[in-house]
N, C-alpha and C positions, 0 to 999 in steps of 0.2 A: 282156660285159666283154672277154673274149678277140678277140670278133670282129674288130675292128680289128687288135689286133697279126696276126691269122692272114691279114688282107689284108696289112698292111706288111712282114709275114715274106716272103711267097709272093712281093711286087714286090723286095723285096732278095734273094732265091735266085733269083729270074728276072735281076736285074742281075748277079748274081756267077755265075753262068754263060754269060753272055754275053761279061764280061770274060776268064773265065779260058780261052773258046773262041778268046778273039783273041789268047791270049796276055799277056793285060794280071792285072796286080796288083789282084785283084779286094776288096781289103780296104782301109782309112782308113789313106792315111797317116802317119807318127809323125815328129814334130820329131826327138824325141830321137836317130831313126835317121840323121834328113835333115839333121842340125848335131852333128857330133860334140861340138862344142866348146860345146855349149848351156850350158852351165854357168858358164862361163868369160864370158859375153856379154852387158855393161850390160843394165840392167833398169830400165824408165821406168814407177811405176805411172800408167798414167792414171785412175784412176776407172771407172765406172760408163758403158757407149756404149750406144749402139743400134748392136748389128752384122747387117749385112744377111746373112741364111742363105748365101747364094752366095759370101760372102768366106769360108767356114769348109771350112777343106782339110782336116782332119782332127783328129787328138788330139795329144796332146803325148809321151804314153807308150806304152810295146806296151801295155799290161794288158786293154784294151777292142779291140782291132783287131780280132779275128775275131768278136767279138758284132755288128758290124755291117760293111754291104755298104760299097761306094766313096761311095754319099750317103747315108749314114747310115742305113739301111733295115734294121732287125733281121735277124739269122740265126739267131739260136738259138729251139731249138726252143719251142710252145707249153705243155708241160707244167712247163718249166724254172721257177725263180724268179725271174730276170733276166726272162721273158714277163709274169707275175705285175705286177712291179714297174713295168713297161711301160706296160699295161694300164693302174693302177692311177694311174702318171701322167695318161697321155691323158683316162682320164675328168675326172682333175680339174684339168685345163687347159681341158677341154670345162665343166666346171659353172664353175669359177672362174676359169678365165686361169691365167697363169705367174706365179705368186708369189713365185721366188725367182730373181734371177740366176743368170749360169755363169758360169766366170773361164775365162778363153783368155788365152793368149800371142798375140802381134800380131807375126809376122816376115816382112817385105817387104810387107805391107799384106794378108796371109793372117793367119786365125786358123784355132789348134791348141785344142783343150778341155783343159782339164786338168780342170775338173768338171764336169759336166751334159750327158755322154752325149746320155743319154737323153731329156733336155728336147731336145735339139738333134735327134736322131732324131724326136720327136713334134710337133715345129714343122714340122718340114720336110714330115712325112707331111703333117701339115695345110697345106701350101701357105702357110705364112705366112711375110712377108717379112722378119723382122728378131727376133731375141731380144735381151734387156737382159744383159750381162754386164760381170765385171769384168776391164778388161783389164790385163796388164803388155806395154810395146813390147820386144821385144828389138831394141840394136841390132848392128848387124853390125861387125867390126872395121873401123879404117880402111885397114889395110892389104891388101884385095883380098881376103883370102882368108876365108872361109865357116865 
């Protein structure tokens, strides 16, 4: 059961010291940080997408950043409950598929997670190209500024 997350642990501590040797910000970006003004900024529900793994830049809030690496690849330790929970997904995406959407925010044609971590971390491990979630567009002001 653990086995897996102790491979996806070991390739995201293998990425985030790679990052953090170049200098680079080895952790999931967060909207919240990268749009001060997120709150403040229309909101388009659109339903339910198919979004391709590769559009998804990060989270939407700090709370999850350092439990995973820059692509999404666990950090936290194997004896943890977040590992557990992990685990515990993956196998049952492996017996059953992904059962339950994630909702992401949509700004500049990037998606941020606001729920589903961890599905989005166990897709990714699996090399699969696209999760179902629900998306809201933010749009940006009209006047220039961010």
């Amino acid at each position: 059961m653990l086995e897996d997350y102790i491979s996806a642990r070991k390739e995201g501590v293998k990425e985030l010291h790679a990052l953090e040797s170049r200098g680079k910000d080895p952790y999931l970006p967060v909207l919240a940080e990268l749009v001060p003004k997120l709150n403040q900024l229309t909101q388009v529900p659109l339903g339910l997408v198919q979004i391709a793994l590769d559009q998804i830049a990060g989270t939407a809030t700090k709370g999850r950043t350092t439990a995973f690496s820059r692509s999404f690849l666990p950090l936290l330790e194997a004896d943890s409950e977040f590992a557990n929970k992990w685990a515990t997904l993956y196998d049952g995406i492996i017996e059953d598929g992904l059962r339950q959407p994630i909702v992401a925010l949509e700004y500049y044609n990037r998606f941020y997670i606001v729920e589903g971590n961890k599905r989005v971390s166990v897709m990714k491990f699996l090399d699969a190209v696209a999760i179902e979630g629900e998306v809201i567009r933010l749009i940006p002001p009209d006047d220039g500024s961010d």
